[in-house]
Short mmCIF file of the C-alpha atoms (twelve columns), coordinates in Angstrom:
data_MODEL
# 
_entry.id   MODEL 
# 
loop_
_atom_site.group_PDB 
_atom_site.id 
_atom_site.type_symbol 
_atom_site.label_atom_id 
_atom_site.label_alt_id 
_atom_site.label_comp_id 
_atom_site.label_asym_id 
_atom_site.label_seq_id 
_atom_site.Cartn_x 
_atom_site.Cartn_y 
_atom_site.Cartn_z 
_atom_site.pdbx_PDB_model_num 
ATOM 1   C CA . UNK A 1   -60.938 -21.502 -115.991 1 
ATOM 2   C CA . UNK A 2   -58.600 -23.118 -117.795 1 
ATOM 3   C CA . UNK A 3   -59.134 -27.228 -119.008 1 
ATOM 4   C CA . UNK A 4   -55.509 -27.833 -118.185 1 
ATOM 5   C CA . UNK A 5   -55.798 -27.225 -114.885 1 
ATOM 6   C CA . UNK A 6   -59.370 -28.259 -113.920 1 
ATOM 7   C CA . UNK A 7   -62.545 -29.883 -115.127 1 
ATOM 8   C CA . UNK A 8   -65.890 -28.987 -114.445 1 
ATOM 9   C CA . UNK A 9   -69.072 -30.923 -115.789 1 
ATOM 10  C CA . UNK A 10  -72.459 -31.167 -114.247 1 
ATOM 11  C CA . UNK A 11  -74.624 -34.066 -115.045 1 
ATOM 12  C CA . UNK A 12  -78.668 -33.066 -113.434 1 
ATOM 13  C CA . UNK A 13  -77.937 -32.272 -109.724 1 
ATOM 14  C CA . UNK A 14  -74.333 -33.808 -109.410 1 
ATOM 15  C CA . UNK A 15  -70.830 -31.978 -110.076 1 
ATOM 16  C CA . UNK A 16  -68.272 -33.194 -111.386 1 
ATOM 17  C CA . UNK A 17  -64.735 -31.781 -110.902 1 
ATOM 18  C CA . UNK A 18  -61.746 -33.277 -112.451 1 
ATOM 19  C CA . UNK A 19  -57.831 -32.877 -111.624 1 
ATOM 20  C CA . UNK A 20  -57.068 -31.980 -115.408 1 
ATOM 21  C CA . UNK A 21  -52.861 -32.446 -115.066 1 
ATOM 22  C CA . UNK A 22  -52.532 -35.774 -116.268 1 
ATOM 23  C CA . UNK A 23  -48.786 -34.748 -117.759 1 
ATOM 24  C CA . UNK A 24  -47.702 -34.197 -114.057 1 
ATOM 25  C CA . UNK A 25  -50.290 -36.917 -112.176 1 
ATOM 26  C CA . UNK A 26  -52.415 -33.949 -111.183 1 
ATOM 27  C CA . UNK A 27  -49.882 -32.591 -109.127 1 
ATOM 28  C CA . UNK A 28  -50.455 -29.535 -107.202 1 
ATOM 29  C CA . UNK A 29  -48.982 -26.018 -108.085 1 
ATOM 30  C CA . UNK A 30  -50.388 -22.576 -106.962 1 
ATOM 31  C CA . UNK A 31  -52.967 -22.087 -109.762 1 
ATOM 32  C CA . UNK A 32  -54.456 -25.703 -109.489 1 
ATOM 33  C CA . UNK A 33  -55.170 -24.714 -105.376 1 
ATOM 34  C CA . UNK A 34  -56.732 -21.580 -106.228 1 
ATOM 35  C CA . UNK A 35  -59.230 -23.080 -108.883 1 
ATOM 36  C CA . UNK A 36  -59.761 -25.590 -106.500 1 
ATOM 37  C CA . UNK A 37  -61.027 -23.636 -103.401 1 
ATOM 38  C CA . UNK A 38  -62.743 -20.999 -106.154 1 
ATOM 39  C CA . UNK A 39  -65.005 -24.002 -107.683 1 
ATOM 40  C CA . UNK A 40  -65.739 -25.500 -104.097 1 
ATOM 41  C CA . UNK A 41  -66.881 -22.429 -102.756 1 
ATOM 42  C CA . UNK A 42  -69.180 -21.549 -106.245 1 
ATOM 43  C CA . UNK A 43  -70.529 -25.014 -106.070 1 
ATOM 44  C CA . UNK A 44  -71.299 -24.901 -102.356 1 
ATOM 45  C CA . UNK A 45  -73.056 -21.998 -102.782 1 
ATOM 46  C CA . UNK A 46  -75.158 -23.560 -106.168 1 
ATOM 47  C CA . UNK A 47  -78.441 -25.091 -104.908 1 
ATOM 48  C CA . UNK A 48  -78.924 -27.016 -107.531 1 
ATOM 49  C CA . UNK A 49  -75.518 -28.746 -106.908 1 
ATOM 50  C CA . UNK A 50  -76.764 -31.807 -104.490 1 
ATOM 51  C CA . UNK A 51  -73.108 -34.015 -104.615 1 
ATOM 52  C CA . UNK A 52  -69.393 -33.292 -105.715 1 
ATOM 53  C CA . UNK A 53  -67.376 -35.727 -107.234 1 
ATOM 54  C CA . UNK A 54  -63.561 -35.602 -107.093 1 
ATOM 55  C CA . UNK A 55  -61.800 -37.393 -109.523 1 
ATOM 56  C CA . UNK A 56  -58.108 -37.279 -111.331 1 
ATOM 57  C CA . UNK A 57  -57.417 -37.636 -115.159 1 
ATOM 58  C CA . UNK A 58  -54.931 -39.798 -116.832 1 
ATOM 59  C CA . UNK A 59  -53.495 -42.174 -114.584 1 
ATOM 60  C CA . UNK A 60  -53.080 -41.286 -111.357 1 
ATOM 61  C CA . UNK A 61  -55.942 -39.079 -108.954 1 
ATOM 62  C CA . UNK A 62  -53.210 -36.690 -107.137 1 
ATOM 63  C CA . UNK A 63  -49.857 -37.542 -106.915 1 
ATOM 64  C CA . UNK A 64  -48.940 -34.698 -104.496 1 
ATOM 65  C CA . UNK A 65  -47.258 -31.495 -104.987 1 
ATOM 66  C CA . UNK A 66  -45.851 -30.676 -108.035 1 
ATOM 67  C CA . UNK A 67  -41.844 -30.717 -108.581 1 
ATOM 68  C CA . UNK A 68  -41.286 -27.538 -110.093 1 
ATOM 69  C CA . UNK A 69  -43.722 -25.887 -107.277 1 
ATOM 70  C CA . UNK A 70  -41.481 -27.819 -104.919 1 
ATOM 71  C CA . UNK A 71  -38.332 -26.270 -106.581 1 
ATOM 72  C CA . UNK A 72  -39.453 -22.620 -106.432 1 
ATOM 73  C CA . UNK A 73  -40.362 -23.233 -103.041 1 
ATOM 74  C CA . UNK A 74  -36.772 -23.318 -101.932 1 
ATOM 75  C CA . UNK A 75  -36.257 -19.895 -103.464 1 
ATOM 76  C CA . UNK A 76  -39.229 -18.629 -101.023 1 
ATOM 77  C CA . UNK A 77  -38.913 -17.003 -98.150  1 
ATOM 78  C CA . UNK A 78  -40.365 -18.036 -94.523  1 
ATOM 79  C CA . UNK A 79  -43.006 -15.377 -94.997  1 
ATOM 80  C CA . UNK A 80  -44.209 -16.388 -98.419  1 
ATOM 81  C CA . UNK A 81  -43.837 -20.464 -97.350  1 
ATOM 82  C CA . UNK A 82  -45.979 -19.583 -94.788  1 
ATOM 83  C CA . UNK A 83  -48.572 -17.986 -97.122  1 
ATOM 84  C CA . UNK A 84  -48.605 -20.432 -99.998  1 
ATOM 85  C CA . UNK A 85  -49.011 -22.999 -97.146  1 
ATOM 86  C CA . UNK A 86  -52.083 -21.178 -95.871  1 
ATOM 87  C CA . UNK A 87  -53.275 -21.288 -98.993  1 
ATOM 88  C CA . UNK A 88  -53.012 -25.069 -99.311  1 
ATOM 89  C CA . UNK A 89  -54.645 -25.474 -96.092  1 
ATOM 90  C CA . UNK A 90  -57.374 -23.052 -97.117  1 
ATOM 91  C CA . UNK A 91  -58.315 -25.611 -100.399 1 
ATOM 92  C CA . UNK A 92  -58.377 -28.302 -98.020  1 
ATOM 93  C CA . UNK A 93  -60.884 -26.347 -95.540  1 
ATOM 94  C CA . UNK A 94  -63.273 -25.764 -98.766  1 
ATOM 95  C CA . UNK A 95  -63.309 -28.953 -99.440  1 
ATOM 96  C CA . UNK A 96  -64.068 -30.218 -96.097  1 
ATOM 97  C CA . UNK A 97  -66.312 -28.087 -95.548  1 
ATOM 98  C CA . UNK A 98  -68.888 -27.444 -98.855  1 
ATOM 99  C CA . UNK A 99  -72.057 -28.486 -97.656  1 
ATOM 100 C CA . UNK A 100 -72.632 -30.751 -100.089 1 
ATOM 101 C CA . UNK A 101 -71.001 -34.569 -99.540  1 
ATOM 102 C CA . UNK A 102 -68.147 -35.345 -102.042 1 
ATOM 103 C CA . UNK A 103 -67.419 -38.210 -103.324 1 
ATOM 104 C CA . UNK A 104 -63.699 -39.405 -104.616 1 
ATOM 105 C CA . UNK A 105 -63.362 -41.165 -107.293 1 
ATOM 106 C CA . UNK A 106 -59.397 -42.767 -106.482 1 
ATOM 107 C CA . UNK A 107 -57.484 -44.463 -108.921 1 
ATOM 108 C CA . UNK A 108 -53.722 -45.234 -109.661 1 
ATOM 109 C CA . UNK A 109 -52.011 -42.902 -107.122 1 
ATOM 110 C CA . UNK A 110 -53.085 -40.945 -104.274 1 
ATOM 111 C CA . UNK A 111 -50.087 -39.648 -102.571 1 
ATOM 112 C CA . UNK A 112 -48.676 -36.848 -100.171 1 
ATOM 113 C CA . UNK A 113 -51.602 -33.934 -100.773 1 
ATOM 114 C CA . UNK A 114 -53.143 -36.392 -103.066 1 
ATOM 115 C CA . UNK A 115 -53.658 -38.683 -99.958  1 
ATOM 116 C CA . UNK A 116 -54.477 -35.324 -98.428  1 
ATOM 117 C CA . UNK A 117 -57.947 -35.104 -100.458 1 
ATOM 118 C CA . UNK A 118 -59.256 -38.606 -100.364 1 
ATOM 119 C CA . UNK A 119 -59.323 -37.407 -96.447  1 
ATOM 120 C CA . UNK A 120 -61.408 -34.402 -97.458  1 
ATOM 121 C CA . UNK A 121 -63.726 -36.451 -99.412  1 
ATOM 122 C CA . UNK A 122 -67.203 -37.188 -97.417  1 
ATOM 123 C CA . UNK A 123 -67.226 -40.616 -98.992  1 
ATOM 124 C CA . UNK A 124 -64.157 -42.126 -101.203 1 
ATOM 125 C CA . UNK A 125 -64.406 -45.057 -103.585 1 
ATOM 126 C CA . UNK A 126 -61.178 -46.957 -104.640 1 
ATOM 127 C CA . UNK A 127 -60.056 -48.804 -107.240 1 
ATOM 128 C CA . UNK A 128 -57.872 -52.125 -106.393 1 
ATOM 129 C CA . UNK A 129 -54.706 -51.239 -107.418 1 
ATOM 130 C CA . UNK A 130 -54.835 -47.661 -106.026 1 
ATOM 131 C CA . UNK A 131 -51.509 -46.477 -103.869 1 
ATOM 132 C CA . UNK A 132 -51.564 -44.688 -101.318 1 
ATOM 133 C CA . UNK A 133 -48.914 -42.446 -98.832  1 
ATOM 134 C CA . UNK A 134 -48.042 -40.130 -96.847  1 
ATOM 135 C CA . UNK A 135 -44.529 -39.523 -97.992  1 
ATOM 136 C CA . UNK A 136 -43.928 -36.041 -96.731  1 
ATOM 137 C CA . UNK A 137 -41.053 -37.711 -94.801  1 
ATOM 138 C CA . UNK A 138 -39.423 -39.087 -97.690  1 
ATOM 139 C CA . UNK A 139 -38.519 -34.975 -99.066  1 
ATOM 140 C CA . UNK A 140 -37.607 -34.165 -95.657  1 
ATOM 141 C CA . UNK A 141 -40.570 -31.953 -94.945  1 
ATOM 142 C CA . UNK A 142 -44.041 -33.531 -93.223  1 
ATOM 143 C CA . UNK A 143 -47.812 -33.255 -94.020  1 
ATOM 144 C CA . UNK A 144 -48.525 -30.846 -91.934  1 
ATOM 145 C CA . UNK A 145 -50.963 -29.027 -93.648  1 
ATOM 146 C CA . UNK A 146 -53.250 -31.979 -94.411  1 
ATOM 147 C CA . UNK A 147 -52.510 -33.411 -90.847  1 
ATOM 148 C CA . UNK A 148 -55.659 -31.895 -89.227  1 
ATOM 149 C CA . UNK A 149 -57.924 -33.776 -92.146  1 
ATOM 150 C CA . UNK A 150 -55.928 -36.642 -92.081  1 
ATOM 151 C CA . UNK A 151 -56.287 -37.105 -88.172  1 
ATOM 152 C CA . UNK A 152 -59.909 -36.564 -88.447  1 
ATOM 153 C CA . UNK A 153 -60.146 -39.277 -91.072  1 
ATOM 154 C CA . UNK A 154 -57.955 -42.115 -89.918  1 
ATOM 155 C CA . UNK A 155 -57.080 -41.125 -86.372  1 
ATOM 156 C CA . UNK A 156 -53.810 -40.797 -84.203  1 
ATOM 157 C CA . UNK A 157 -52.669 -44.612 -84.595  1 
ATOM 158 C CA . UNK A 158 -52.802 -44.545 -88.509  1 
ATOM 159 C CA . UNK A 159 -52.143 -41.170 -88.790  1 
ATOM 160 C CA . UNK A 160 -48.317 -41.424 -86.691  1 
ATOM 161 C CA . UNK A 161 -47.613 -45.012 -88.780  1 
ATOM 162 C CA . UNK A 162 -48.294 -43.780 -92.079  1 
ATOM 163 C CA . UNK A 163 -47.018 -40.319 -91.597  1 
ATOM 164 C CA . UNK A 164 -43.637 -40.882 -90.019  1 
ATOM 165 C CA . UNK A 165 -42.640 -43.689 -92.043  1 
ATOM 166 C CA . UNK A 166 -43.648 -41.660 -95.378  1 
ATOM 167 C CA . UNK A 167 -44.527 -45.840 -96.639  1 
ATOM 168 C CA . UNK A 168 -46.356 -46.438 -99.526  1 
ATOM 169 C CA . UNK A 169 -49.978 -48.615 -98.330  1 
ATOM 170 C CA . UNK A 170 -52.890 -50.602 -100.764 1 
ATOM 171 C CA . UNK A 171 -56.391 -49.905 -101.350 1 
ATOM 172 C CA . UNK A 172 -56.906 -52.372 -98.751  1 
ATOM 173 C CA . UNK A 173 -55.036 -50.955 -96.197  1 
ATOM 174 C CA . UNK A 174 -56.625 -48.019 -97.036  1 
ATOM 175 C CA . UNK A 175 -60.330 -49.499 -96.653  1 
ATOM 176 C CA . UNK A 176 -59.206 -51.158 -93.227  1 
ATOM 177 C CA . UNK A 177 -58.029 -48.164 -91.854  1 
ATOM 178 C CA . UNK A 178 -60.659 -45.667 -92.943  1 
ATOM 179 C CA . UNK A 179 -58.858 -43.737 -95.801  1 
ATOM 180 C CA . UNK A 180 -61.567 -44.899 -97.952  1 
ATOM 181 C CA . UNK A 181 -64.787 -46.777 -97.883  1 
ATOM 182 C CA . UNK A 182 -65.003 -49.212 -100.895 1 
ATOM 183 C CA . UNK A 183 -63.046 -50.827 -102.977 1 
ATOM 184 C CA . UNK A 184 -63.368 -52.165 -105.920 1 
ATOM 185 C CA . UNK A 185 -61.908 -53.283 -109.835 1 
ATOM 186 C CA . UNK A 186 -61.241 -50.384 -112.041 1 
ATOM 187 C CA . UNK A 187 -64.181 -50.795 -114.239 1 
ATOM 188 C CA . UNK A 188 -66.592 -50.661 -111.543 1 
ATOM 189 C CA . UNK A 189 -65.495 -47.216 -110.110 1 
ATOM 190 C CA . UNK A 190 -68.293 -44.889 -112.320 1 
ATOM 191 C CA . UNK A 191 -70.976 -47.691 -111.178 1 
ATOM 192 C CA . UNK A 192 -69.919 -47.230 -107.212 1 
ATOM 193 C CA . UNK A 193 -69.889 -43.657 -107.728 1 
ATOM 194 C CA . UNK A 194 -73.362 -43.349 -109.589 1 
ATOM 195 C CA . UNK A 195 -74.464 -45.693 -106.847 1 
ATOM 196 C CA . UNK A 196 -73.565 -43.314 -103.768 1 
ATOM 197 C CA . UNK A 197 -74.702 -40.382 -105.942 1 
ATOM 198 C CA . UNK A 198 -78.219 -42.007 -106.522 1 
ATOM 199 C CA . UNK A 199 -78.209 -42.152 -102.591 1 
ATOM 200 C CA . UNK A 200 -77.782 -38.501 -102.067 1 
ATOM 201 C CA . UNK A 201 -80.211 -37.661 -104.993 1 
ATOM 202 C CA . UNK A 202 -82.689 -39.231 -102.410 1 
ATOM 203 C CA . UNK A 203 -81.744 -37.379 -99.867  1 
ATOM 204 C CA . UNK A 204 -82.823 -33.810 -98.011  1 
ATOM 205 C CA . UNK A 205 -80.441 -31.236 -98.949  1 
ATOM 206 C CA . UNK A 206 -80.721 -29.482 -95.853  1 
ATOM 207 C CA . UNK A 207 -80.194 -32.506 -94.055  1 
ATOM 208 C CA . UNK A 208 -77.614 -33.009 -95.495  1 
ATOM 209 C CA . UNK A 209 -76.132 -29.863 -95.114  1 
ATOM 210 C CA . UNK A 210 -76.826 -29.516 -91.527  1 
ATOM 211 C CA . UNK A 211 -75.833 -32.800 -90.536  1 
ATOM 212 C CA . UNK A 212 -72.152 -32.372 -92.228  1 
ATOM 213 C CA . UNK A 213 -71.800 -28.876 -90.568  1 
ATOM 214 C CA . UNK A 214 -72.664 -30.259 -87.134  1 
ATOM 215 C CA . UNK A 215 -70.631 -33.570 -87.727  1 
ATOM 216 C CA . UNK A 216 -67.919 -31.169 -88.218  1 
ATOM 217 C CA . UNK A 217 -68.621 -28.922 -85.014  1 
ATOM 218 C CA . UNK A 218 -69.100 -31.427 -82.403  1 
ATOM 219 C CA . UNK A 219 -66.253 -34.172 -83.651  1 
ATOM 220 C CA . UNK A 220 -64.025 -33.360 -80.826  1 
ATOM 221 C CA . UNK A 221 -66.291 -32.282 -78.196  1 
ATOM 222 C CA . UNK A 222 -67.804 -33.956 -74.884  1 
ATOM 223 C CA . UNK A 223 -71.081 -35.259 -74.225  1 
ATOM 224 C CA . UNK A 224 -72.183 -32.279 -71.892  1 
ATOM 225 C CA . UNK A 225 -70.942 -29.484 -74.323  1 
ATOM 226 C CA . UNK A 226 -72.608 -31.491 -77.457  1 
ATOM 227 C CA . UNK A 227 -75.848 -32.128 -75.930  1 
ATOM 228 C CA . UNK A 228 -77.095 -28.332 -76.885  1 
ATOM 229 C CA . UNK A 229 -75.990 -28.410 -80.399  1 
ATOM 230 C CA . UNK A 230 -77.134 -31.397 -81.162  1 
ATOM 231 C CA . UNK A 231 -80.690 -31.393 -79.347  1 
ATOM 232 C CA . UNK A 232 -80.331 -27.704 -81.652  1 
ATOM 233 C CA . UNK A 233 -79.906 -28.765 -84.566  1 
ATOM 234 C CA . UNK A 234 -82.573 -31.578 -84.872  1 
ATOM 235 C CA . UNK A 235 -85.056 -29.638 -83.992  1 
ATOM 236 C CA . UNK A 236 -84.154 -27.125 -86.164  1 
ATOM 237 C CA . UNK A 237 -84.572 -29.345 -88.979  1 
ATOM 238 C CA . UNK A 238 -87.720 -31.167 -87.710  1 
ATOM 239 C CA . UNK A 239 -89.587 -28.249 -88.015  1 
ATOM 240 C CA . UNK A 240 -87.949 -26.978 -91.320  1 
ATOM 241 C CA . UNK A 241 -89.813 -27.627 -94.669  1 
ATOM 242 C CA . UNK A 242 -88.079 -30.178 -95.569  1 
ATOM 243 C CA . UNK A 243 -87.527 -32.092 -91.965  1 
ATOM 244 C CA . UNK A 244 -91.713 -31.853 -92.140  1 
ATOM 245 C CA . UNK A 245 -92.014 -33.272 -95.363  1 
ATOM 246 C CA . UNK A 246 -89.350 -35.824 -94.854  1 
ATOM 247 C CA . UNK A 247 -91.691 -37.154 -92.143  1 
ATOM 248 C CA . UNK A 248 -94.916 -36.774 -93.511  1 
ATOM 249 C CA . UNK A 249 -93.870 -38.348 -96.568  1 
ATOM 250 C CA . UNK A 250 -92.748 -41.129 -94.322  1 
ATOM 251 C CA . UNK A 251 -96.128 -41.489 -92.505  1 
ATOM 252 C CA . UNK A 252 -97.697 -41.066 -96.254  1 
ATOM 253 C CA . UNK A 253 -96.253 -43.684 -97.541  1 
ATOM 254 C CA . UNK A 254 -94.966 -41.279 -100.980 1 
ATOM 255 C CA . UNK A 255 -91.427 -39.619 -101.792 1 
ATOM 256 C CA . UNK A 256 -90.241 -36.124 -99.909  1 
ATOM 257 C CA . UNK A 257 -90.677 -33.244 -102.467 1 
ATOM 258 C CA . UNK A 258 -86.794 -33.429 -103.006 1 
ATOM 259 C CA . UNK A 259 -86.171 -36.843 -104.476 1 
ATOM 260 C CA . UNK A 260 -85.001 -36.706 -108.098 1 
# 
């Protein structure tokens, strides 16, 4: 892998992956999305990986796609747009869907496909001054590719403001609306993220894993074609190893075998 691209640490059970383009804001290109959707998949498939956190160097988390990728784009044709969009979309899927939660760390600028991944990210902390957008628009092309994410995130209403008019938005416009669940000063952001990290440590893995798969499967569906998936998958997991010790460690009055 190389450092200029990505960053990869591990600290006990939790992850840490780091956007590692500070010259260009972290801006996408083609070799950033493939170590992207490589490292998701390893670490989804690591069990001793129990949380993921996202985070940007330098000064800004993601500031979108990168210019130069942009300009060789226009030499493409339809057939290799297509594919390098696929791609994209692709990154975004193993990121949405590692069963593990990630957490983003967001500071300075999160923008276009930056703005993209804080909707990708289970749980995303902010810092004050963070920007936001979805300024697709503004190129003359639209986020299409994070639009299914970004939906699922923020919803229709949001999603049609923010998208069409490509405008800029605040970290509190981002907490109102969804985008991200706390905000707070600059300094604090390693505390808020050790903080939501501790609370997966404490956590069952499985659970965890189960819960973010079904989340995922029954998002859009009605109550009569959820009820079988859900009854399903809870008592799958009550009578798993850890569902039983969850409980019995409850009724015990002790910690579940998989607290750290």
């Amino acid at each position: 892998m190389e450092a200029s691209l990505l960053g990869v640490r591990r600290e006990g059970a939790v992850a840490y992956v780091g956007l590692a383009r500070p010259e260009v804001r972290n801006a996408f290109n083609a070799a950033l999305i493939a170590e992207l959707r490589r490292t998701f998949d390893e670490l989804g498939g690591d069990e001793s990986v129990r949380a993921i956190v996202l985070s940007g160097s330098g000064q800004a988390f993601c500031g979108g796609a990168d210019i130069g990728w942009m300009r060789d784009s226009l030499e493409l044709s339809l057939d290799e747009n297509l594919e390098s969009a696929r791609e994209l979309s692709r990154m975004y899927r193993a990121i949405d869907r590692v069963p593990k939660p990630v957490i983003g760390r967001i500071h300075g600028a999160a923008l276009g496909g930056g703005a993209g991944l804080v909707a990708v990210c289970d749980v995303a902390v902010a810092a004050e001054e963070t920007i936001f957008g979805f300024t697709e628009t503004k190129l003359g092309i639209l986020p299409a590719v994070i639009s299914p994410f970004v939906l699922a995130k923020i919803g229709a209403s949001h999603t049609r403001a923010l998208a069409l008019t490509g405008e800029r938005f605040d970290a509190r416009r981002a907490l109102a609306i969804g985008l991200v669940h706390e905000v707070v000063p600059a300094a604090a952001l390693d505390v808020a993220v050790a903080r939501i990290a501790g609370e997966v440590r404490s956590a069952s893995p499985s659970g965890i894993a189960a819960a973010k798969r079904l989340l995922a499967e029954v998002a859009d569906l009605e109550y009569d074609a959820a009820l079988e998936p859900t009854a399903r998958a809870i008592a799958a997991q009550r009578t798993s190893p850890e569902g039983q010790d969850g409980l019995r460690a409850f009724l015990e009055k002790r910690k579940p075998r998989w607290v750290l």
